[in-house]
DOKEGU-835495 format. One record per residue: x, y, z of N, C-alpha, C in turn; residue in one letter. Coordinates in steps of 0.1 Angstrom, whole numbers, padded with zeros to 4 digits, always signed. Example, Ala and Ser with C-alpha at 12.3 -4.5 7.8 and 13.67 -1.06 7.14 Angstrom:
% residues 2
+0132-0057+0078+0123-0045+0078+0132-0033+0078A;+0128-0022+0071+0137-0011+0071+0129+0000+0079S;
***
This chain:
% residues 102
+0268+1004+0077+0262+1013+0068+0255+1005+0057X;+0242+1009+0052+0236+1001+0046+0241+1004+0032X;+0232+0993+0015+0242+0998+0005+0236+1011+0000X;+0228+1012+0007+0212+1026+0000+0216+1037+0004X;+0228+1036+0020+0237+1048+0022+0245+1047+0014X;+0255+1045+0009+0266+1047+0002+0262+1049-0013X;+0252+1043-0023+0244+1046-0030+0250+1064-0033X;+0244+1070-0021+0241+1085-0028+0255+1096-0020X;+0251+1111-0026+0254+1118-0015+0247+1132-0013X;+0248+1138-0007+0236+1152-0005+0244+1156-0022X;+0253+1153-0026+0256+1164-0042+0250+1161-0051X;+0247+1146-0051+0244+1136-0063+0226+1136-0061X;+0222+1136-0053+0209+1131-0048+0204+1146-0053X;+0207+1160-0046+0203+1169-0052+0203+1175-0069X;+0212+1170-0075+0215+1172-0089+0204+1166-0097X;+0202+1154-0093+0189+1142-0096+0175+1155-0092X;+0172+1160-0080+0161+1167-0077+0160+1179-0087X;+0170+1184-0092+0170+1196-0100+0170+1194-0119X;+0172+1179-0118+0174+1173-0132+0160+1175-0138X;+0153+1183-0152+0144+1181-0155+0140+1169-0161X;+0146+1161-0167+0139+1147-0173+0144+1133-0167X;+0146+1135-0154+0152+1121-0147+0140+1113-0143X;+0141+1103-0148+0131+1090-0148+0131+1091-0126X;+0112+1089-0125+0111+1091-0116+0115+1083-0108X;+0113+1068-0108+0124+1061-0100+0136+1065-0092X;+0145+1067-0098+0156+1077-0095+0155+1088-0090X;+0145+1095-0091+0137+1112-0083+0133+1110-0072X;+0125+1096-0069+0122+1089-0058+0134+1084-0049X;+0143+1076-0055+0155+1073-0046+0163+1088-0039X;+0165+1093-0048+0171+1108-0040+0161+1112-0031X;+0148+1114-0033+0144+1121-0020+0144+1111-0013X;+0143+1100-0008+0142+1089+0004+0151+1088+0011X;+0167+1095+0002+0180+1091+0006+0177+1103+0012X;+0177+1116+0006+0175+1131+0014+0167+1124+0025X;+0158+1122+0029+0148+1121+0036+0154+1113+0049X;+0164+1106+0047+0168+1100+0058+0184+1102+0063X;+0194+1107+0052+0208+1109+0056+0214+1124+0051X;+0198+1130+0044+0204+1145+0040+0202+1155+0055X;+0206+1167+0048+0213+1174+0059+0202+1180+0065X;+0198+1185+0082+0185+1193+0087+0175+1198+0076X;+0184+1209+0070+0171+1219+0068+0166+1215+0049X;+0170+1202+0042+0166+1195+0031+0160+1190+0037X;+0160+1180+0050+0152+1167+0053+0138+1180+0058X;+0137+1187+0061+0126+1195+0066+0117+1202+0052X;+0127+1211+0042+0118+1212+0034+0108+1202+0020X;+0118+1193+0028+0110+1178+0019+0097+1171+0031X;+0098+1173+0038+0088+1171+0052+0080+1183+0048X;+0079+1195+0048+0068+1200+0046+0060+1202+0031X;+0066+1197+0022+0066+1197+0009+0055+1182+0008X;+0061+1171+0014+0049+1159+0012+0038+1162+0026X;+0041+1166+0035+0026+1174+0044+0017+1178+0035X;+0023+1189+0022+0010+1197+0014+0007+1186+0003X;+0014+1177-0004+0013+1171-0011+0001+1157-0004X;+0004+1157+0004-0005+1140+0012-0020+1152+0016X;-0019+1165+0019-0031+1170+0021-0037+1174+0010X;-0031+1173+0000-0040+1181-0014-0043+1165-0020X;-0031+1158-0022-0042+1138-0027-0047+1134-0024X;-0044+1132-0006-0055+1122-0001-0059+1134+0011X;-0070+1136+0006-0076+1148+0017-0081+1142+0032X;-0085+1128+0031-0092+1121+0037-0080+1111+0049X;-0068+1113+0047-0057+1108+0048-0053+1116+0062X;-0053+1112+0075-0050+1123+0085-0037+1110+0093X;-0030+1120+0102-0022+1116+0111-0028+1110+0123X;-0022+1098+0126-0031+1095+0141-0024+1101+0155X;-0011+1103+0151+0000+1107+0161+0008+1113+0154X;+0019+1122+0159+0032+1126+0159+0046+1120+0164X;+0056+1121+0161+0069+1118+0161+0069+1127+0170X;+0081+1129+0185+0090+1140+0190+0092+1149+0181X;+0094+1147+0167+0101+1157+0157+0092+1164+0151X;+0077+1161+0153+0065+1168+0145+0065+1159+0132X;+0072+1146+0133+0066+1140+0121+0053+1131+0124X;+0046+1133+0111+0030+1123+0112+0034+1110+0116X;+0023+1102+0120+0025+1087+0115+0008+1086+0120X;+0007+1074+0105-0005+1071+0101-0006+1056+0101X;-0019+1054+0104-0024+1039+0103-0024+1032+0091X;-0014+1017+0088-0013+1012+0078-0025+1010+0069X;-0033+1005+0077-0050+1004+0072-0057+1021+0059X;-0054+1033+0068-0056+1040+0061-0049+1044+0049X;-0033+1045+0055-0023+1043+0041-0031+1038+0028X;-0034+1022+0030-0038+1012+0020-0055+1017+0020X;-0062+1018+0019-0074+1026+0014-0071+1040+0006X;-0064+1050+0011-0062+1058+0003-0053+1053-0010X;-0047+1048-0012-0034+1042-0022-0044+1033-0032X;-0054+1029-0024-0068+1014-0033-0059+1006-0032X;-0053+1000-0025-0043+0986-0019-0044+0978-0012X;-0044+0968-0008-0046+0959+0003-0037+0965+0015X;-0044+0958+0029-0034+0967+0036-0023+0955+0039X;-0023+0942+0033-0007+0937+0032+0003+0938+0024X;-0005+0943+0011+0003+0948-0001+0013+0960+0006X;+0004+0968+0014+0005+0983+0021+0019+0975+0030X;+0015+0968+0042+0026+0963+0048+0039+0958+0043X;+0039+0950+0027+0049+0943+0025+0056+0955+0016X;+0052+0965+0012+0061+0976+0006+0068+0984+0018X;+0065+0986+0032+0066+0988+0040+0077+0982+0046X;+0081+0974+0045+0086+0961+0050+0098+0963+0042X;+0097+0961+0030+0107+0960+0014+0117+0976+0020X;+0109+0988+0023+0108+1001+0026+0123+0996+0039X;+0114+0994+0051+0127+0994+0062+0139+0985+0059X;+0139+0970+0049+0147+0962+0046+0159+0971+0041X;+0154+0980+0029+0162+0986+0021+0172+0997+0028X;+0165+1002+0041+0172+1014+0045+0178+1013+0059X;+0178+0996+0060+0185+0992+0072+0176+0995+0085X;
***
């Protein structure tokens, strides 16, 4: 178990989502933790929640494929253009990203 699991729990992670002045850092870690060890139907309405959010910022921003599960996946290259980032900067946050969550 990684330490980014034990870090949270669906109680704590959601209290943080409902907190009005919680420094976004911390707003960020709860949904990532939701996003990967919270329960079906959080991990889904946070999946369609950044669908509308990635279509209304980066409009230009599309899926190249799908997941089995109907999740997107996008080319790193476009990621880092839409973001204005290099696309190794794009990769090494990427990288930092799967290190952290095992």
């Amino acid at each position: 178990m990684t330490e980014f699991k034990k870090d949270w729990t669906v109680q704590s992670a959601m209290e943080i989502l409902r907190h009005q002045t919680v420094d976004s850092k911390i707003w960020t870690e709860a949904v990532e933790w939701l996003l990967l060890y919270g329960p079906p139907e959080i991990k889904s309405l946070l999946q369609q929640a950044a669908g509308i959010a990635t279509s209304e910022e980066f409009p230009d921003l599309h899926a190249k494929a799908f997941t089995g599960d109907g999740e997107p996946c996008y080319d790193i290259a476009d990621i880092a253009q839409a973001l204005g980032i290099s696309e190794e900067e794009a990769v090494e946050i990427l990288a930092e990203k799967e290190q952290k969550h095992g």
